[in-house]
C-alpha positions in Angstrom: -29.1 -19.4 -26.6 -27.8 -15.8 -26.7 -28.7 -13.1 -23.9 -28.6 -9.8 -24.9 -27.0 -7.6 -22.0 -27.7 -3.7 -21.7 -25.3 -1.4 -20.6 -21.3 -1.1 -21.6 -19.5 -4.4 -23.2 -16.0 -5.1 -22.4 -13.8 -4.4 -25.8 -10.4 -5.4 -25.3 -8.3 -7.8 -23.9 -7.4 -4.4 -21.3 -11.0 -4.3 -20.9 -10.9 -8.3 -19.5 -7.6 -7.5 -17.3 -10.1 -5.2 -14.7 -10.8 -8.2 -12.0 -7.2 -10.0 -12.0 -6.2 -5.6 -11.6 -8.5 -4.9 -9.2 -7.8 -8.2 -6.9 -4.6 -7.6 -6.8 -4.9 -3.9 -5.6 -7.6 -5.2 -3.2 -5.1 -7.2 -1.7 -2.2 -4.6 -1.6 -5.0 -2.3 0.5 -6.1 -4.8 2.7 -2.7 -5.6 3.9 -2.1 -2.0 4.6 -5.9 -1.6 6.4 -5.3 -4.7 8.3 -1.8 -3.7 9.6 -1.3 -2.7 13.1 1.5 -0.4 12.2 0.6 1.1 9.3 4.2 3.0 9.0 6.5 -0.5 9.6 3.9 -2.5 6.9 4.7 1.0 4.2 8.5 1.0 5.2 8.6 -3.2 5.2 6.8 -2.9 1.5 8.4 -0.2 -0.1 11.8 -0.3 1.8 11.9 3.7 2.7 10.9 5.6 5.9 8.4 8.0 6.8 11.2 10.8 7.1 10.7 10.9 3.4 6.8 12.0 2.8 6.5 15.8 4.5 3.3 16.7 2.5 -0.1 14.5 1.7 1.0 14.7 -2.0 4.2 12.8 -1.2 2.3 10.4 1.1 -0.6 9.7 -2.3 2.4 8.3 -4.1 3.7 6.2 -1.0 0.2 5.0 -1.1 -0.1 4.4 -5.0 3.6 2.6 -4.7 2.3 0.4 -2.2 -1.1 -0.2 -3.8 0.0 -1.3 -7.3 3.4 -2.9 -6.1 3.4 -6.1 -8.2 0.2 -5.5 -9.6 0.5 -6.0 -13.8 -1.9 -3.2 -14.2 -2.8 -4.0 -18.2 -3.0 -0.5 -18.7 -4.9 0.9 -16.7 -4.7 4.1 -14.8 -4.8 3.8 -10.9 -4.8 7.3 -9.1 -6.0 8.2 -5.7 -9.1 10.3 -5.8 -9.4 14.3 -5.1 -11.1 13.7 -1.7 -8.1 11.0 -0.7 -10.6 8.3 0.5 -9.7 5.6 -1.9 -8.3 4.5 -5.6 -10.0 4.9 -9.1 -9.0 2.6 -11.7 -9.7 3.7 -15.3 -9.8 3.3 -18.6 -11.7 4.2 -21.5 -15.4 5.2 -20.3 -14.9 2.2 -17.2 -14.2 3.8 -13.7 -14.0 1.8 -10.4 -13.1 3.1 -7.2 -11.7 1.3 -4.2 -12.2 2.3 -0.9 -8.9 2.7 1.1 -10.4 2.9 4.8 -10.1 5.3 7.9 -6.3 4.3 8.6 -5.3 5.5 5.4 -7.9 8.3 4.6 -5.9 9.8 8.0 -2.6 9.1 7.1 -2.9 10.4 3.6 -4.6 13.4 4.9 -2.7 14.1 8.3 0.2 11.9 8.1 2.0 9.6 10.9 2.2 11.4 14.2 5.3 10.4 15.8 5.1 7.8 18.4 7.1 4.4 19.1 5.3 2.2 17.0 6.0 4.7 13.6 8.1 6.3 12.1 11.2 7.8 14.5 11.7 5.1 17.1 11.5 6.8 20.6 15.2 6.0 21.3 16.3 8.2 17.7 16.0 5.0 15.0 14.1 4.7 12.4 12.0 2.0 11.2 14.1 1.0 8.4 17.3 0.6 10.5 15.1 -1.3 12.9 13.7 -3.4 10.4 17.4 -4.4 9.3 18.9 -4.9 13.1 15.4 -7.4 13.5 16.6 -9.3 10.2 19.6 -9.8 11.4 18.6 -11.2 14.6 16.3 -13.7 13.5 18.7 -14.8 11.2 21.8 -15.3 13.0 22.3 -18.3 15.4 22.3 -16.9 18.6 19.0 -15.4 17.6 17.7 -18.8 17.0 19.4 -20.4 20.0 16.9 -18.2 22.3 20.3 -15.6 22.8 19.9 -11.5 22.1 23.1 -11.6 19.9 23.8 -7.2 20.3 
């Protein structure tokens, strides 16, 4: 038996890629919602610091890194929408938006403000130095012996 469906039909083997895409960016987002330090979770993704992004337009494409970072996006365009509350994804005449949440909406639209727990470090470091110097504690013996190994 064949039902007949109304509305668009998908055309393309792009066209079949849009739930494996938008899982996958889904995921990316909820990782960065979820986090409890939304600068270390960017700088631990991407591998940069917040010293980098000055304006909102330099913090959409930190975003949009982070979002489709090993995301096969089958051709599809991902942008971040005009109001900065969340992601389209589109192609053709299909357009699906995914909601990005209030820790993001304010970072993208105000940025970080400086505390210890983002971006400058209150003794002068940044995150990505810190996140090197934690590496390399919990990786050398002493670290896992119990010992501060400084």
């Amino acid at each position: 038996m064949v039902v007949l469906m109304s509305g668009p039909y998908l055309h393309s083997a792009v066209d079949l890629a849009l739930a494996p895409v938008l899982l996958n960016l889904e995921q990316n987002l909820a990782r960065l919602r979820d986090s409890q330090d939304l600068e270390y979770s960017l700088a631990l993704e991407l591998g940069d610091d917040n010293a980098f992004y000055h304006t909102a337009a330099e913090r959409v494409r930190r975003v949009e890194a982070a979002a489709t970072r090993n995301v096969d996006l089958h051709g599809w365009l991902v942008r971040v929408t005009p109001d900065m509350y969340g992601l389209v994804v589109e192609h053709g005449d299909y357009k699906v938006t995914l909601m990005f949440g209030k820790q993001l909406t304010e970072y993208l639209q105000r940025g970080m403000a400086v505390s210890p727990s983002a971006g400058a470090r209150a003794d002068g470091s940044s995150v990505l130095r810190n996140l090197v110097t934690d590496q390399r504690v919990r990786t050398s013996p002493r670290a896992r012996s119990g010992r501060r190994c400084w």
